[in-house]
C-alpha positions as CSV (number, residue, x, y, z in Angstrom):
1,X,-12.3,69.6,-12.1
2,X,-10.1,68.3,-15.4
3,X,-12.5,68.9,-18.4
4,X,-10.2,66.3,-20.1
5,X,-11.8,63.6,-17.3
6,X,-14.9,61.4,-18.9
7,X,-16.6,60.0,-16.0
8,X,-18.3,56.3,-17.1
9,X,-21.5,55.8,-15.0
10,X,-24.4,53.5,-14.3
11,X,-26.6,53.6,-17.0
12,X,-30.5,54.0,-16.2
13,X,-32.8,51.8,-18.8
14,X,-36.3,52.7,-18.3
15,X,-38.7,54.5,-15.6
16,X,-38.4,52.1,-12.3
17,X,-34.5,51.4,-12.9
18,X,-32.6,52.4,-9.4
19,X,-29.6,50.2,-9.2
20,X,-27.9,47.6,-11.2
21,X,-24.9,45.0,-10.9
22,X,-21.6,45.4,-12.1
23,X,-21.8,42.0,-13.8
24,X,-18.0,41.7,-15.9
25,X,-16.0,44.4,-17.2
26,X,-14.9,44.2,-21.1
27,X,-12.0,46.5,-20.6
28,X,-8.7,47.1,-18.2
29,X,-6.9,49.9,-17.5
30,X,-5.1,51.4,-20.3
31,X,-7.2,50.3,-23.0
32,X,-8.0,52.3,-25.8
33,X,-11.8,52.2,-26.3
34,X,-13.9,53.3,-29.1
35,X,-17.3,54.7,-28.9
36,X,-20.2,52.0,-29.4
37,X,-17.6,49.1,-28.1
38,X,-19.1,47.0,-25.4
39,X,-17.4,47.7,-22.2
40,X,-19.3,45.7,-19.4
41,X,-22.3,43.5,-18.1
42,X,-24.7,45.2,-16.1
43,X,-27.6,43.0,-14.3
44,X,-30.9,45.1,-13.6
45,X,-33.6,43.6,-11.4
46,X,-35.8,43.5,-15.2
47,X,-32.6,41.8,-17.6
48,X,-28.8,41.4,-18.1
49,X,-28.1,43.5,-20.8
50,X,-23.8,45.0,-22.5
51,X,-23.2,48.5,-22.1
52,X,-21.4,49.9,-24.7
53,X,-18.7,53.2,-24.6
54,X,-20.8,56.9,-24.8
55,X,-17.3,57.8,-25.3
56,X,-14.1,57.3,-27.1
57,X,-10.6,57.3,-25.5
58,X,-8.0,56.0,-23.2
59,X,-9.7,54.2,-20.3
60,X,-8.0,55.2,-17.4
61,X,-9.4,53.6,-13.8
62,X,-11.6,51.0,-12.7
63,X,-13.7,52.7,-9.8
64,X,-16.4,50.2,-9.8
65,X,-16.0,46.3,-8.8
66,X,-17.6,43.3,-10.4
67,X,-20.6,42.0,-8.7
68,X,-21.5,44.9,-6.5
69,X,-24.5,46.5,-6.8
70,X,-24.5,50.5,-7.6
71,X,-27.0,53.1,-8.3
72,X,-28.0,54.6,-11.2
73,X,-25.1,57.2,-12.3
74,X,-23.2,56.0,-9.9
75,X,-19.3,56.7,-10.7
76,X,-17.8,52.9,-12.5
77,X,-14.8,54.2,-14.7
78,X,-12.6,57.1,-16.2
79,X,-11.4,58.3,-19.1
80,X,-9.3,60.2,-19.8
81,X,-6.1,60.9,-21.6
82,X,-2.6,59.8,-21.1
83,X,-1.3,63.5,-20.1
84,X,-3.7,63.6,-17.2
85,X,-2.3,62.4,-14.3
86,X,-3.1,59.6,-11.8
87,X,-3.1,62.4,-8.9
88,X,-5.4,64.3,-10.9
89,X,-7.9,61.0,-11.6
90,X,-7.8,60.6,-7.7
91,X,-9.0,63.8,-7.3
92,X,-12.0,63.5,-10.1
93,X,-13.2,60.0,-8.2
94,X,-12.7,62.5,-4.5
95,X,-14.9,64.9,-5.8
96,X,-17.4,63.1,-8.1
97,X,-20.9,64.4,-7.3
98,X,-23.2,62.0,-8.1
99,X,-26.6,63.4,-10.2
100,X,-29.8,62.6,-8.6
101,X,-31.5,60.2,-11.4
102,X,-34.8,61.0,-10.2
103,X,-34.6,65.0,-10.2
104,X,-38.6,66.0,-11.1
105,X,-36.9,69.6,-11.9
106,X,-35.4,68.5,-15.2
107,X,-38.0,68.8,-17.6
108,X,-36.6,65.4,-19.9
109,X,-37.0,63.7,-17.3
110,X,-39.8,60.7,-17.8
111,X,-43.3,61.3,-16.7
112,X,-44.5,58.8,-13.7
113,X,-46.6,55.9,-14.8
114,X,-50.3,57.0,-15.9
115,X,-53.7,55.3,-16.0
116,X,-56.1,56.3,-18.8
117,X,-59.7,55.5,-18.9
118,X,-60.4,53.3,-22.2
119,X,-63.3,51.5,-23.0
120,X,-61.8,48.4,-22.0
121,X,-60.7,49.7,-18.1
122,X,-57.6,51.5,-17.0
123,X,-55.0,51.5,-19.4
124,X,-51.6,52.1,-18.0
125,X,-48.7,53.6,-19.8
126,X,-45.6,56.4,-19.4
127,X,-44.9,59.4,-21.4
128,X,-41.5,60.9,-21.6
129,X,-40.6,64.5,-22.6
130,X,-43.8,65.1,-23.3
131,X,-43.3,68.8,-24.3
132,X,-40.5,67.9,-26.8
133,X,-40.9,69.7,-30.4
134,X,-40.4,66.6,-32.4
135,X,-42.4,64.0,-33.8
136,X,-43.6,61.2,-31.2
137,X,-42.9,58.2,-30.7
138,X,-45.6,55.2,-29.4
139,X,-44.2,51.9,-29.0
140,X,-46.5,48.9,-28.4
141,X,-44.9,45.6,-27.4
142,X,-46.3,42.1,-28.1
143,X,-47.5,39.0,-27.1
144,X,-47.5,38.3,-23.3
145,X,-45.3,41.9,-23.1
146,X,-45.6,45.1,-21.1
147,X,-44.1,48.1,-21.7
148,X,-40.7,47.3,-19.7
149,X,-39.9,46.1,-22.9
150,X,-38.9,49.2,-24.2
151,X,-36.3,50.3,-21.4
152,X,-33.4,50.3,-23.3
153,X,-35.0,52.1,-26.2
154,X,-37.3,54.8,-24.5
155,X,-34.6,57.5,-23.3
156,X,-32.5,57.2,-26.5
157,X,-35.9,58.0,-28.4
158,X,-37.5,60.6,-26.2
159,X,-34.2,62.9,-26.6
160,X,-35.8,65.4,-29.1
161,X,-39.4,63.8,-29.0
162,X,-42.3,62.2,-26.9
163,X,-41.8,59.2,-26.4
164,X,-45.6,57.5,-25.5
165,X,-45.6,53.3,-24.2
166,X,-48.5,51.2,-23.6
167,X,-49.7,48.6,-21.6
168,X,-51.8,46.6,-23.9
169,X,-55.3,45.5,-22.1
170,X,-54.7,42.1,-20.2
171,X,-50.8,42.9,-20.2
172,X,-48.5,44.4,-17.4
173,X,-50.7,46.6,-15.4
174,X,-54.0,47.3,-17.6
175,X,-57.0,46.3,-16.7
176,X,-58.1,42.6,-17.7
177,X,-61.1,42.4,-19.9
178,X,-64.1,40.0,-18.3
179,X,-64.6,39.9,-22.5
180,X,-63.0,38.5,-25.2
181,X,-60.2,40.3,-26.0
182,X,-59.6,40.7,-30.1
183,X,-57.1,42.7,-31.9
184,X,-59.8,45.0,-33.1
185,X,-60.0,46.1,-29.3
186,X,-56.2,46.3,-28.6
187,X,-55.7,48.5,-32.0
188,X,-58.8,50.8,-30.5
189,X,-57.6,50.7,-27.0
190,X,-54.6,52.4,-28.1
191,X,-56.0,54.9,-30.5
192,X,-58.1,55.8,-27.3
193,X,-55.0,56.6,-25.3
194,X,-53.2,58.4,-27.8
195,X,-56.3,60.6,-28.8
196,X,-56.5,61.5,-25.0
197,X,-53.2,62.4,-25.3
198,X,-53.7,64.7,-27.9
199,X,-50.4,64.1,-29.6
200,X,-52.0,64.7,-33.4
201,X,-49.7,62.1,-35.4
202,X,-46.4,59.4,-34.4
203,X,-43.8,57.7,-35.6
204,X,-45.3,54.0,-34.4
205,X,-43.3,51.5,-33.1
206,X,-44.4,48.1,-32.8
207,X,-42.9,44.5,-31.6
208,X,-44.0,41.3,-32.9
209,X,-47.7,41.5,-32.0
210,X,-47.1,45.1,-31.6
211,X,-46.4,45.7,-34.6
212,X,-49.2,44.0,-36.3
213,X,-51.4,46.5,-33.9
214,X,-48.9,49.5,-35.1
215,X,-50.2,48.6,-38.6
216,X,-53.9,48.0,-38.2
217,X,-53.6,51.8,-36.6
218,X,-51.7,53.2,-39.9
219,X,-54.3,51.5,-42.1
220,X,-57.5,52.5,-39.8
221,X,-55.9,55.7,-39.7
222,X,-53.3,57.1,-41.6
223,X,-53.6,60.6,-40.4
224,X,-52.0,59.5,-37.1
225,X,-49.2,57.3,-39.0
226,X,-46.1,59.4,-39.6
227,X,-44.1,56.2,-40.0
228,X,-44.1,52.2,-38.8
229,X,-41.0,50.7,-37.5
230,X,-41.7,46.8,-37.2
231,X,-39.7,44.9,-35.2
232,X,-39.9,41.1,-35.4
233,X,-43.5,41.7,-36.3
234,X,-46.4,39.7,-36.4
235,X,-48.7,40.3,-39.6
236,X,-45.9,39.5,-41.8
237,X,-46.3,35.7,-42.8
238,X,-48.3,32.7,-41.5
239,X,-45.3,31.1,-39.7
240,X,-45.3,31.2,-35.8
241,X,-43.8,29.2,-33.4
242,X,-47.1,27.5,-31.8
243,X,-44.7,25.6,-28.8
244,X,-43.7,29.2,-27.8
245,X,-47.3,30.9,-27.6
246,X,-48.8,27.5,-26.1
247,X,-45.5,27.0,-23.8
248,X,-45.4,30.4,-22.1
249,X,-49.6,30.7,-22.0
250,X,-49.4,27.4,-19.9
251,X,-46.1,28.0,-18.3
252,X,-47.0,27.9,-14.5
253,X,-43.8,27.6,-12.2
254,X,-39.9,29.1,-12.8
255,X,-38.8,25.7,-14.5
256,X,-41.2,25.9,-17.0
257,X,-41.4,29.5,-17.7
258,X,-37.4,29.9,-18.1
259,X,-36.7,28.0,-20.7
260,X,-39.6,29.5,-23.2
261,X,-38.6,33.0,-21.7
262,X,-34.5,31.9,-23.6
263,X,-36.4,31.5,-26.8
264,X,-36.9,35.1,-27.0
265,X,-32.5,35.5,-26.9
266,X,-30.2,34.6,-28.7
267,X,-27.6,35.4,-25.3
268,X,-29.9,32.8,-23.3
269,X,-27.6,34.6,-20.1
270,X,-30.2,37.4,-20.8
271,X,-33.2,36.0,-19.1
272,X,-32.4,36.5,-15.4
273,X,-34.3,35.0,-12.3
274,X,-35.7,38.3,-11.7
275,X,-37.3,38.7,-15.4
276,X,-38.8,35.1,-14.8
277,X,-40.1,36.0,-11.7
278,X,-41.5,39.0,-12.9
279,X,-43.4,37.5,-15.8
280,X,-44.7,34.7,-13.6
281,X,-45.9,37.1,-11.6
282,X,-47.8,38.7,-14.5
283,X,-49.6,35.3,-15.7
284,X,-50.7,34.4,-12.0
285,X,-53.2,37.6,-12.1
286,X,-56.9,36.2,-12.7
287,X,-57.9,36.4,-15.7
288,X,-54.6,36.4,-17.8
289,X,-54.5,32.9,-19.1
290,X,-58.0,33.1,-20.2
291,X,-57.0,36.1,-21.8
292,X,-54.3,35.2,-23.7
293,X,-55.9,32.0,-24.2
294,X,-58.5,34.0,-26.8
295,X,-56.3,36.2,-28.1
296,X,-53.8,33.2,-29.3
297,X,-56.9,31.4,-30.5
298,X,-57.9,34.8,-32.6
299,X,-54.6,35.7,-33.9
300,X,-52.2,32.2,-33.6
301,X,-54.0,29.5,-34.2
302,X,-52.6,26.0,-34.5
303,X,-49.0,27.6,-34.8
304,X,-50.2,30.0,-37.3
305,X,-50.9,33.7,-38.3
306,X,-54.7,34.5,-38.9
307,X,-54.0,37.8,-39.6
308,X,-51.8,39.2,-42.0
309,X,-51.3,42.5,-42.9
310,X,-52.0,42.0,-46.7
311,X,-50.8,45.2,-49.1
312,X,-47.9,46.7,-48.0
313,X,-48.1,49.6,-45.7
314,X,-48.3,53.4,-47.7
315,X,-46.7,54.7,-44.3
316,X,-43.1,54.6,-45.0
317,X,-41.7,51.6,-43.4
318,X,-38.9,50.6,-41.2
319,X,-38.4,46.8,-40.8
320,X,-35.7,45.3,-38.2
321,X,-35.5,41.5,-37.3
322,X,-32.9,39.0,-36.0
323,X,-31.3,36.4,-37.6
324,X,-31.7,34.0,-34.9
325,X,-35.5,34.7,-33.9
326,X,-36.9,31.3,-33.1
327,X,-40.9,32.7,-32.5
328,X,-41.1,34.2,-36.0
329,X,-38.7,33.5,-38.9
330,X,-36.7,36.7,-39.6
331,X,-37.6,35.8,-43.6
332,X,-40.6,37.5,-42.8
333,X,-38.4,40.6,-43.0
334,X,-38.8,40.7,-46.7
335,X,-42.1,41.1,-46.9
336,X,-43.7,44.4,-47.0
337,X,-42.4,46.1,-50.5
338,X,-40.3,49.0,-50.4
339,X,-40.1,49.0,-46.8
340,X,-36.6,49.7,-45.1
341,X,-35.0,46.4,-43.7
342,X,-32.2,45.2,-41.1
343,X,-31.7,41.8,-39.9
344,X,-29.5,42.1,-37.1
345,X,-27.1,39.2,-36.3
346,X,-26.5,37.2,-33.5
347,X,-30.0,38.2,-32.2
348,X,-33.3,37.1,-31.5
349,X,-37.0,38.0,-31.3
350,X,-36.3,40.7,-28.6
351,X,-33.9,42.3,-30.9
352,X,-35.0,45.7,-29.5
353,X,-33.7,44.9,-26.0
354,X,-30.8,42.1,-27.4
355,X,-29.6,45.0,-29.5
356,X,-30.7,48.1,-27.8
357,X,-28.3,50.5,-29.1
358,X,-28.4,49.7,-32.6
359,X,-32.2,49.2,-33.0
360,X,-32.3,52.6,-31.9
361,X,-30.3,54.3,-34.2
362,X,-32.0,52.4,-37.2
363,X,-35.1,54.2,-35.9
364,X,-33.9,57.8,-35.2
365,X,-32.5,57.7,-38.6
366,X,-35.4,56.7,-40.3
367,X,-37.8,59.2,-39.0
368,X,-35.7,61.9,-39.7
């Protein structure tokens, strides 16, 4: 098979990924395409989200159609360059084995979702490359969240390195607390994880309400704080928008829920009727409302922040926002002191999903 011949395939986000749509390509045949440049839509059953080039070079062929539905590194394009011929190309899409995406033998592979044992009930959460020799990475998500909202960011971050997520108690599928649920038990819940774990001290990784837990745990203990990354975090300022957390705590049917799911985008195309269903799904389990009732009361009252993260962090700090975040204002950026900061534009308070692909390499470059 021509070495010269760069296959282009469907990309797999996350652990439960199996298929996606061929939404729209960016790019016809004979294009020249650089790495990084966005060259189609692809519509999972979690989001819509761009994929952008892994390679440079002269796109060659189409194989993949818009709007059908293909598996995860499942052949969609060539390149390849001009000398190769189109005989040859036919020959490449002939013989194109397709990897299995779910092979258990490779060892990078992600671990299968896990339950740990907390004080607060079973904690669920996924560990990839777990052996990996480089520093780990634990990314907690934030308000209403789960970890799904890490999919586009947990296989570029677990190349060299662990890569731990968590399931916050009374989000995705952790147990609901019958008690009141404070951010002195999330910020201990997930110490409790990561000690079972046994995986010594992280890089932590935290979105909006994430992050404020990611900073409580550098403060509480800085021995298992290699570094914070803070991505549209809470703890920053007192500004919150109050009609988001009330509107998606109270949210009860697809109409409602959309349109305080688009304040999280910029690219309102993002939120897809699957993601709606899926997080309506979520806030029908018993329990959850009252939940999130407390915790918004604790941390978010009247529109907003209680808690604040005072001093600035001694971890070294890594701050990344966008411009267009309408739940917290990406001023609050600015805040720590001599803290590392991005404000991404065009993007809102999911940055690390809107933005995948840079957020990511903002990160890897400041833990190295």
């Amino acid at each position: 098979m021509n070495p010269n011949i760069i296959p282009i395939v469907m990309p797999k986000w996350g652990l439960s990924m199996k298929e996606g749509t061929l939404v729209e390509w960016h790019v016809n045949d004979g294009d020249l395409i650089n790495v990084g440049q966005i060259i189609m839509d692809v519509e999972t059953d979690k989001i819509a989200s761009e994929v952008e080039a892994p390679d440079a070079g002269l796109f060659r062929r189409r194989v993949a159609q818009e709007g059908d539905i293909y598996s995860v590194q499942a052949l969609l394009g060539v390149i390849a360059p001009q000398d190769v011929t189109d005989l040859e190309i036919d020959a490449f899409i002939a013989a194109f084995v397709q990897p299995d995406a779910n092979d258990e033998s490779d060892e990078t592979q992600a671990s299968p979702y896990a339950f740990s044992n907390t004080s607060v009930g079973q904690v669920r959460y996924s560990l990839m490359n777990k052996d990996a020799d480089g520093i780990p990475y634990v990314l907690i998500h934030g308000f209403g969240g789960d970890l799904d909202n890490w999919l586009f960011n947990m296989d570029a971050l677990s190349a060299s390195s662990p890569v731990l997520a968590i399931d916050l108690p009374a989000h995705g599928q952790s147990a609901i607390p019958l008690f009141a649920l404070t951010l002195a038990k999330l910020v201990q819940t997930v110490v409790e994880v990561f000690d079972e774990l046994n995986l010594g001290h992280a890089h932590w990784v935290g979105h909006s309400m994430g992050g404020l837990v990611c900073s409580e745990v550098a403060k509480l203990h800085p021995e298992k704080a290699k570094s914070l990354a803070l991505i549209a975090s809470a703890g920053l300022g007192k500004e919150i928008s109050g009609d988001y957390i009330q509107s998606f705590i109270h949210a009860q049917n697809r109409r409602e829920l959309k349109p305080v799911l688009q304040m999280l985008f910029a690219d309102k195309g993002l939120v897809t009727r699957s993601l709606v269903d899926d997080v309506l799904k979520y806030k029908r389990l018993d329990g959850v409302t009252s939940s999130l009732t407390y915790l918004a009361s604790e941390l978010f009252p009247a529109g907003t922040q209680m808690r604040t993260m005072g001093e600035s962090p001694s971890t070294p700090t890594l701050v990344i926002w966008g411009d267009k975040d309408e739940v917290i204002p990406a001023s609050h950026a600015h805040h720590p002191l001599g803290a590392e900061c991005h404000i991404i534009e065009n993007t809102g308070h999911m940055v690390q999903m809107e933005k995948a692909n840079e957020v990511n390499a903002i990160i890897l470059a400041h833990s190295q």
